[in-house]
TORMAR-173812 format. One record per atom (N, C-alpha, C): atom name; y, z, x. Coordinates in steps of 0.05 Angstrom, whole numbers. Layout:
REM TORMAR-173812
REC   a   north      up    east
REC  CA       Y       Z       X
...
END
This chain:
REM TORMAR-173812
REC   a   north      up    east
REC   N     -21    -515     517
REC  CA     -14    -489     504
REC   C     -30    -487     478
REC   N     -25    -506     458
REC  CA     -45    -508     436
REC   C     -68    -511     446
REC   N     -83    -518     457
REC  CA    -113    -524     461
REC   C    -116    -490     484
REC   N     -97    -473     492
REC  CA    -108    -453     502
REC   C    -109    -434     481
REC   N     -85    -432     454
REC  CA     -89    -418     427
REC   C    -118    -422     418
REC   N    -123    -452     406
REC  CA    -144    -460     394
REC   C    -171    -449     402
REC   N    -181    -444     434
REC  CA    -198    -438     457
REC   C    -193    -402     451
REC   N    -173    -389     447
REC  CA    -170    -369     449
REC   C    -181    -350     422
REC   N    -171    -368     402
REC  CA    -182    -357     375
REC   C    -198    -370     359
REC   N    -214    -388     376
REC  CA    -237    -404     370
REC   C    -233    -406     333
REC   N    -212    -421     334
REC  CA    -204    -431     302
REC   C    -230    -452     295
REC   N    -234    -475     310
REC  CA    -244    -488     315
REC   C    -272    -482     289
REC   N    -291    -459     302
REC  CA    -318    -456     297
REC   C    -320    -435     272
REC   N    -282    -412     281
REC  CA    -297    -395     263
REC   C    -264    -396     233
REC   N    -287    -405     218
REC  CA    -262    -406     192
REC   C    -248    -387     178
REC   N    -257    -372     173
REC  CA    -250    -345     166
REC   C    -230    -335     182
REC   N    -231    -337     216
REC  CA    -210    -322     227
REC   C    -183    -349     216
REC   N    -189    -374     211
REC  CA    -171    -393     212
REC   C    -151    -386     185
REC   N    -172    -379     162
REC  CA    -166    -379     141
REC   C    -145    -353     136
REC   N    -154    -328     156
REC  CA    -139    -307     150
REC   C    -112    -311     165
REC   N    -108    -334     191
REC  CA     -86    -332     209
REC   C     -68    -349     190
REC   N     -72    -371     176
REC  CA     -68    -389     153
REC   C     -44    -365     134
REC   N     -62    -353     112
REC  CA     -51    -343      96
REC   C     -36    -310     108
REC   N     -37    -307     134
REC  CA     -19    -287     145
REC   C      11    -295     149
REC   N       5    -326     161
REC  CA      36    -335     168
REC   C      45    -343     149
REC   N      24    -357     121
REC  CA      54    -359      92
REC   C      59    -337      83
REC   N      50    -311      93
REC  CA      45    -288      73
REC   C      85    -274      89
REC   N      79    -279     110
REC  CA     103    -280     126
REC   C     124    -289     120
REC   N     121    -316     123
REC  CA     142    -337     117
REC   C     155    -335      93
REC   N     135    -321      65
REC  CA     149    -318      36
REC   C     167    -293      43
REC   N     158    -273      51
REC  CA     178    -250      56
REC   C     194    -252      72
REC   N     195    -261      95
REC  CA     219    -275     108
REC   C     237    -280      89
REC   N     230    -304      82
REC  CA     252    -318      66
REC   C     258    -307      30
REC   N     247    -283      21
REC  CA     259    -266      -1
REC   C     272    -250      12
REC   N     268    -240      29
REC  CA     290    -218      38
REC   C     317    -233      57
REC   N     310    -258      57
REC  CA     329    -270      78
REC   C     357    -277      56
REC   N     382    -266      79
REC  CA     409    -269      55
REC   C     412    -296      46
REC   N     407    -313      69
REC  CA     415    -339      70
REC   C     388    -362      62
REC   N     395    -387      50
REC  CA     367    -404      50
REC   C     384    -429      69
REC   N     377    -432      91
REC  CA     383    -456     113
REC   C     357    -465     118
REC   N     371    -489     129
REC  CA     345    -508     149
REC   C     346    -489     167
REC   N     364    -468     184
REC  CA     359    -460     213
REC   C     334    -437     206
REC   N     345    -422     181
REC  CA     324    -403     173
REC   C     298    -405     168
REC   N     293    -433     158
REC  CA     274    -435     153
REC   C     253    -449     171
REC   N     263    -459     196
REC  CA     256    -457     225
REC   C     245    -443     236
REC   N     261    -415     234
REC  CA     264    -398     249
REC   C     240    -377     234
REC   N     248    -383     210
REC  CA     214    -366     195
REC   C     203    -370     201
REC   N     188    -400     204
REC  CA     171    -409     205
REC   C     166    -413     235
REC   N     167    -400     253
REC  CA     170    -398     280
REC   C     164    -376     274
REC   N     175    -349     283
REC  CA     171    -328     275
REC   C     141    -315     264
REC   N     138    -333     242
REC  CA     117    -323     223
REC   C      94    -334     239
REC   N      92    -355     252
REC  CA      63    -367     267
REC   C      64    -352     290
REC   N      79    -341     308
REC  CA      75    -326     324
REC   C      69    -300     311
REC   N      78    -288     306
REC  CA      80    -263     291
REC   C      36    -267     281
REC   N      30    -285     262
REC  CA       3    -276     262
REC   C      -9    -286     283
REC   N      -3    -297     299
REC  CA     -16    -305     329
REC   C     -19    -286     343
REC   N      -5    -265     333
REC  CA       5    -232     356
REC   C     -21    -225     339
REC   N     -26    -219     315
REC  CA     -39    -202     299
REC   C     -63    -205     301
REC   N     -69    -239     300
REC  CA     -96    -252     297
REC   C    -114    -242     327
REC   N     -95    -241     354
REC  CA    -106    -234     369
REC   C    -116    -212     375
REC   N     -93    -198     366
REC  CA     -96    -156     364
REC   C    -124    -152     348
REC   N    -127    -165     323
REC  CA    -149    -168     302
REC   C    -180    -168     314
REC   N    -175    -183     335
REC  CA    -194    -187     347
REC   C    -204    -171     366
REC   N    -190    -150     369
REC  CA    -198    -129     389
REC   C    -198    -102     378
REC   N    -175     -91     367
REC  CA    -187     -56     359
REC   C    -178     -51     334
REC   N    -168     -76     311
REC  CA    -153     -67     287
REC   C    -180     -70     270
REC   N    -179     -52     245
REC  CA    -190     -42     228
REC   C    -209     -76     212
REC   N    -220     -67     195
REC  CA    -230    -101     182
REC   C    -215     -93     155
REC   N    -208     -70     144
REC  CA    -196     -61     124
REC   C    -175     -64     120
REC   N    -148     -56     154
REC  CA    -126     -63     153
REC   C    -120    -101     149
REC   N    -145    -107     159
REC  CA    -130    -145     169
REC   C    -137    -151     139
REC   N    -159    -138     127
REC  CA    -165    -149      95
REC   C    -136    -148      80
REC   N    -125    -123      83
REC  CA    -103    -111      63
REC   C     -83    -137      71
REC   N     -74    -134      98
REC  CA     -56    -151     110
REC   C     -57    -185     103
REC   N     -84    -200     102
REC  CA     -89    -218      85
REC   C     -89    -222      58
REC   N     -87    -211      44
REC  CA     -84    -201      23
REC   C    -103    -211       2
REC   N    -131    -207      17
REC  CA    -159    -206       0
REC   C    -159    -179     -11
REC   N    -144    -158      -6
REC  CA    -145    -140     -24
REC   C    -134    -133     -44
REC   N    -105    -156     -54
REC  CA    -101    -155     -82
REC   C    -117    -166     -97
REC   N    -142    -180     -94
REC  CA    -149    -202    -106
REC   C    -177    -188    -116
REC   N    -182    -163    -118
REC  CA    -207    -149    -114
REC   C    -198    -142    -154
REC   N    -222    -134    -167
REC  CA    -220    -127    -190
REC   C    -208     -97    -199
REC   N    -219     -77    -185
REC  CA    -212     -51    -173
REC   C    -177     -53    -178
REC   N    -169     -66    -151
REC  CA    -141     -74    -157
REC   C    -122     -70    -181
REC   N    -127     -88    -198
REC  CA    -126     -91    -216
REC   C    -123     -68    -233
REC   N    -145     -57    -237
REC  CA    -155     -32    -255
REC   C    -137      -5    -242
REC   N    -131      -7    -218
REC  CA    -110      13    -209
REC   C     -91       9    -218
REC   N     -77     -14    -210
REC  CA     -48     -23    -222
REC   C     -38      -8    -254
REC   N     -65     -20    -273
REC  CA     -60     -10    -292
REC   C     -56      15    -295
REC   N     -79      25    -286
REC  CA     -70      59    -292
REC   C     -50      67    -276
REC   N     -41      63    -252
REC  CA     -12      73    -245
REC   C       6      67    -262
REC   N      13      41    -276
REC  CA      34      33    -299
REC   C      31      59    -322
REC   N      23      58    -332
REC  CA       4      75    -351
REC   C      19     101    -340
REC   N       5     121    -314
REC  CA      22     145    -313
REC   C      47     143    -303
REC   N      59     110    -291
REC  CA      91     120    -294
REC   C     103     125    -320
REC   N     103     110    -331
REC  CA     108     109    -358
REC   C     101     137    -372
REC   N      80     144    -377
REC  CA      76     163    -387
REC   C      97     193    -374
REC   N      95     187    -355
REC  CA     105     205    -340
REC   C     135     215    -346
REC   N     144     183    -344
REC  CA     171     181    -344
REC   C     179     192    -376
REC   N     166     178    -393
REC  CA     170     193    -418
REC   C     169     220    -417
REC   N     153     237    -405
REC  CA     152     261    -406
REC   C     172     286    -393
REC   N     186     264    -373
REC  CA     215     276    -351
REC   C     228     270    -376
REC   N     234     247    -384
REC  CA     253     240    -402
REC   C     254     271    -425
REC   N     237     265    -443
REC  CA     229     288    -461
REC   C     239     311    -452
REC   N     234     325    -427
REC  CA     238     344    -415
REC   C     266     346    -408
REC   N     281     334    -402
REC  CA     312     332    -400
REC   C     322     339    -415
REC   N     326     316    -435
REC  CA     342     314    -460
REC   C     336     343    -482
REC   N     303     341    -490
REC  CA     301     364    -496
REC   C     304     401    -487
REC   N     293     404    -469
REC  CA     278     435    -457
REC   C     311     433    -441
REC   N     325     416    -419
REC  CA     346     413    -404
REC   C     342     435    -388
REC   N     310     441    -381
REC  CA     304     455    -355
REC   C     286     449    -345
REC   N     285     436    -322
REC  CA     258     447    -311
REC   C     241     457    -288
REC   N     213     465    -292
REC  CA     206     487    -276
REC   C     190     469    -246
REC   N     206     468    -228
REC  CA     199     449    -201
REC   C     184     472    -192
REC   N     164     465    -171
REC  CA     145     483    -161
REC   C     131     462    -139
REC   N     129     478    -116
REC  CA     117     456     -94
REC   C      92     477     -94
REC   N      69     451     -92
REC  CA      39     463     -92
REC   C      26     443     -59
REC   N       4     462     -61
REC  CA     -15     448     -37
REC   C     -40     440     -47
REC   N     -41     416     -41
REC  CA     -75     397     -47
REC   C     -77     396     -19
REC   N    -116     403     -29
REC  CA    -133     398      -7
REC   C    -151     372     -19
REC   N    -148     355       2
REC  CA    -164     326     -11
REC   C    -192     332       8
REC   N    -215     318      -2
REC  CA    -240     317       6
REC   C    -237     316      38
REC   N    -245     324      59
REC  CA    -254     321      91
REC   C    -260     304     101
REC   N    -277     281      94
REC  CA    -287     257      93
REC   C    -271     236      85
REC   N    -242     238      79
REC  CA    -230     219      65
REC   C    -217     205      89
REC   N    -215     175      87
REC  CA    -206     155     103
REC   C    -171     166      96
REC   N    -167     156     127
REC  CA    -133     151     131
REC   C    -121     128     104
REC   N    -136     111      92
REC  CA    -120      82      79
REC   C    -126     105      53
REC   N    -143     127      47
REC  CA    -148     136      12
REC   C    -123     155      17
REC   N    -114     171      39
REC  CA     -95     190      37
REC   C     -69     174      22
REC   N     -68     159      44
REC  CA     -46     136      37
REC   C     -40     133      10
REC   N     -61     112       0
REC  CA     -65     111     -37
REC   C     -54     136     -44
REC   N     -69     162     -42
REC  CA     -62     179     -60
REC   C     -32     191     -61
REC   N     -16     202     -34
REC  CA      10     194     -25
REC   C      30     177     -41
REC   N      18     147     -42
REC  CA      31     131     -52
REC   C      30     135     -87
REC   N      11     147     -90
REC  CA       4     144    -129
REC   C      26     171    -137
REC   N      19     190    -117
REC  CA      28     219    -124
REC   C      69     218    -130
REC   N      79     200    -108
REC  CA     104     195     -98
REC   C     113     181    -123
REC   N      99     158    -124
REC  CA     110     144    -144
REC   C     112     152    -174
REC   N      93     169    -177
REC  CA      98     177    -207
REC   C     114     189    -213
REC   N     135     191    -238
REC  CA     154     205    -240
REC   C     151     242    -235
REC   N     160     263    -226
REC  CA     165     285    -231
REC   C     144     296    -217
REC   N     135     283    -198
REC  CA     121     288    -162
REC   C     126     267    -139
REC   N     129     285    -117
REC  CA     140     276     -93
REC   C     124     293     -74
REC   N     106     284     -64
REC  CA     101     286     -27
REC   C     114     288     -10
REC   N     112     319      -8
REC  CA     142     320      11
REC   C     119     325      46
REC   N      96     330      46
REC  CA      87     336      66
REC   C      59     328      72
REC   N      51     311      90
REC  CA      17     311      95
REC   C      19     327     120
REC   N     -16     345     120
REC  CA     -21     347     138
REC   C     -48     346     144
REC   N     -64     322     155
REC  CA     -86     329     150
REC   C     -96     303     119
REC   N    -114     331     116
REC  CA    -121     329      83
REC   C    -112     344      77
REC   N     -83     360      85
REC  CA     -74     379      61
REC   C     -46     363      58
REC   N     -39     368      29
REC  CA     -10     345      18
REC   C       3     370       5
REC   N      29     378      13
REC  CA      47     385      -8
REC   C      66     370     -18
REC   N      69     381     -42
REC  CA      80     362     -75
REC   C     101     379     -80
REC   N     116     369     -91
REC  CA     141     382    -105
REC   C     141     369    -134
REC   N     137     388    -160
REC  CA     130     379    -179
REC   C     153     387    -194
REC   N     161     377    -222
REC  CA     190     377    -232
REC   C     173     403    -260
REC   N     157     399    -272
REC  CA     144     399    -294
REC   C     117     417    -293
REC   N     112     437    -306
REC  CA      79     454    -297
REC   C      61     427    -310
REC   N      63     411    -323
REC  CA      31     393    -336
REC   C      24     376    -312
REC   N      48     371    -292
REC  CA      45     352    -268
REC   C      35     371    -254
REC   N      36     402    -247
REC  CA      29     410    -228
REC   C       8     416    -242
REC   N       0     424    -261
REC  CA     -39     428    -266
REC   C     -49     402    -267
REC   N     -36     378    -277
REC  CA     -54     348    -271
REC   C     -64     353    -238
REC   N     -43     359    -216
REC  CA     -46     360    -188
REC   C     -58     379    -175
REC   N     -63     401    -196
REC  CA     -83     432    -181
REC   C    -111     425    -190
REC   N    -115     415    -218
REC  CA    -139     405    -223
REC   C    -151     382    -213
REC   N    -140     371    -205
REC  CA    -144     350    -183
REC   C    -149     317    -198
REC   N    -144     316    -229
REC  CA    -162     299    -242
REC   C    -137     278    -227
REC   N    -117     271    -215
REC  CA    -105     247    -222
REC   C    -106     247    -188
REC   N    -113     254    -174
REC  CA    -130     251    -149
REC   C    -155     244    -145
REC   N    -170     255    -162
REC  CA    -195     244    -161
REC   C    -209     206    -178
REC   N    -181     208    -203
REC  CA    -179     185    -214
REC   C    -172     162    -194
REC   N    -149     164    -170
REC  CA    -146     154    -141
REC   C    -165     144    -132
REC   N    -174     166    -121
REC  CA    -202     157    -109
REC   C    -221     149    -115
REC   N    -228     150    -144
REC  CA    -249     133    -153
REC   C    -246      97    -149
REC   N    -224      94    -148
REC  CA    -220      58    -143
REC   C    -235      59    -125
REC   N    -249      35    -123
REC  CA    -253      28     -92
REC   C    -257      -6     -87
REC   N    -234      -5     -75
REC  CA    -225     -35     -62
REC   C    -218     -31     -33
END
């Protein structure tokens, strides 16, 4: 059975696929066991069971019609990129900012003007940049993605400076400038 795995995903010759099936199953095995209620020997068996099949499912799928982008992300050579990094920051940056600015807007004004708008993102844009942008737009305080379609996204904005940051497109196009 091992020597038909080994033959199957020619670990053997090629390192890289070894290296990514490697750091898939601890990548597994840690989230397993953070989200797991319990810490046992059975659990930790059973992760670790689980988790080597589990990228044995993947490593193989990998090898036939999955993305080199998705298995990168999924290995997680893509936190490790500098880009990365430089996003992180600036998302911290406009939560924060952001959040100060809901805040402000509460306590002070104790109104505010919600308005759902439509973005059209570039034609050419990959399924993983929609994503990003989705994910940047959602997370920031006082916008929410309530709809993709396409390349077109509607937003529900709490505040007009969020909805002209989002009509002028600068904190979309700031998105997309990463590239990792």
């Amino acid at each position: 059975m091992l020597f038909k795995i080994n033959q199957v995903l020619n670990l053997q010759k090629n390192k890289k696929v070894k290296r990514n099936f490697v750091k898939l199953a601890v990548i597994i095995a840690i989230v397993w066991l953070i989200i797991s209620p319990s810490f046992t020997l059975a659990n930790v068996i059973i992760c670790v069971i689980v988790s080597l099949i589990s990228s044995l499912i993947f490593t193989l799928l990998s090898h036939k019609n999955i993305s080199s982008k998705m298995l990168e992300m999924l290995t997680m050579n893509f936190f490790f990129k500098k880009n990365f990094y430089l996003y992180i920051k600036f998302i911290i940056r406009e939560v924060v900012l952001s959040s100060i600015h809901i805040l402000k807007t509460a306590l002070v004004v104790r109104k505010f003007d919600d308005e759902i708008i439509q973005i059209t993102l570039p034609k050419n844009i990959s399924t993983y940049r929609i994503l990003l942008v989705v994910i940047s737009i959602t997370i920031t305080p006082g916008t929410s993605v309530i709809g993709v379609d396409g390349s077109k996204l509607t937003v529900h904005c709490l505040t007009k400076s969020a909805k002209n940051s989002l009509q002028e497109m600068t904190f979309v196009h700031k998105v997309l400038s990463f590239k990792f």
